[in-house]
N, C-alpha and C positions, 0 to 999 in steps of 0.2 A: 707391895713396896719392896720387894725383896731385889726387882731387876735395877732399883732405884738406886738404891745401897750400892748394887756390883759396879752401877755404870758411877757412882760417886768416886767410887775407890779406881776406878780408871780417870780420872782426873774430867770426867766428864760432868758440866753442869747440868743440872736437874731443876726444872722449875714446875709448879704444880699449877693448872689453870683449872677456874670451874668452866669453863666456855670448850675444854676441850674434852672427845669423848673419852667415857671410862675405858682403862685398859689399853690407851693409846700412848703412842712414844712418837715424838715428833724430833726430828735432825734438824734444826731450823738453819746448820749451816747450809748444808748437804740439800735440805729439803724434801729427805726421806722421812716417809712416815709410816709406822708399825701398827695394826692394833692387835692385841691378844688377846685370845679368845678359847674355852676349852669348850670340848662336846658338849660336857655337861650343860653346861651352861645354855646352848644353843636347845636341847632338849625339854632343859623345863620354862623357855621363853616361844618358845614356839621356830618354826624355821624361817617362817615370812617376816617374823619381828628381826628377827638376826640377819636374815639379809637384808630389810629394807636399814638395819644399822650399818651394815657393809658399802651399800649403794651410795648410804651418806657422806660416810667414811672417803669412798674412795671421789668421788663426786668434791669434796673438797680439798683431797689431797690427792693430787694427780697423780703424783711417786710413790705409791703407795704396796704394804703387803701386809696379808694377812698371817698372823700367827695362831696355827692352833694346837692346842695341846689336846692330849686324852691318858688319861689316866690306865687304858687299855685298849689295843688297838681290834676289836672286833669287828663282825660284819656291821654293826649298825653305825662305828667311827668311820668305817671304811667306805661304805653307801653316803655319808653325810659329805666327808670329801670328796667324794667321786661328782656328787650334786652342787657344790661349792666350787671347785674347777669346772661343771660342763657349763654351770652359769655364769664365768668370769674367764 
């Protein structure tokens, strides 16, 4: 909730929905939509489950990008990106 907080204090409103996925920011002016997402994450869910979440993701939101974080950028965050761009 931490990005929720920065975009509040930019005078932007913030609405929380259960029907939308976790980790997602939706622009519902604009019609941009974010999801965030760390390596980690993607590693102990499996990579088929993280993309078939991305597939969804992008699949209902047409304007769409992914955000990913890694807490260090090694060979294995580096392979995971490399596979996340040649698949999208």
């Amino acid at each position: 909730h931490e990005i929720s907080t920065i975009l509040q204090r930019q005078q932007h409103r913030v609405r929380y929905s259960e029907s939308v996925e976790i980790g997602s920011m939706i622009f519902s002016v604009s019609g941009v939509a974010f999801i965030l997402a760390d390596t980690q994450d993607l590693l102990m869910t499996g990579e088929e489950q993280f993309f078939k979440r991305i597939q969804k993701f992008i699949n209902i939101h047409r304007n769409s990008f992914l955000v990913l974080s890694a807490a260090l950028h090694g060979p294995e965050e580096w392979n995971i990106m490399f596979r996340i761009q040649r698949r999208y």
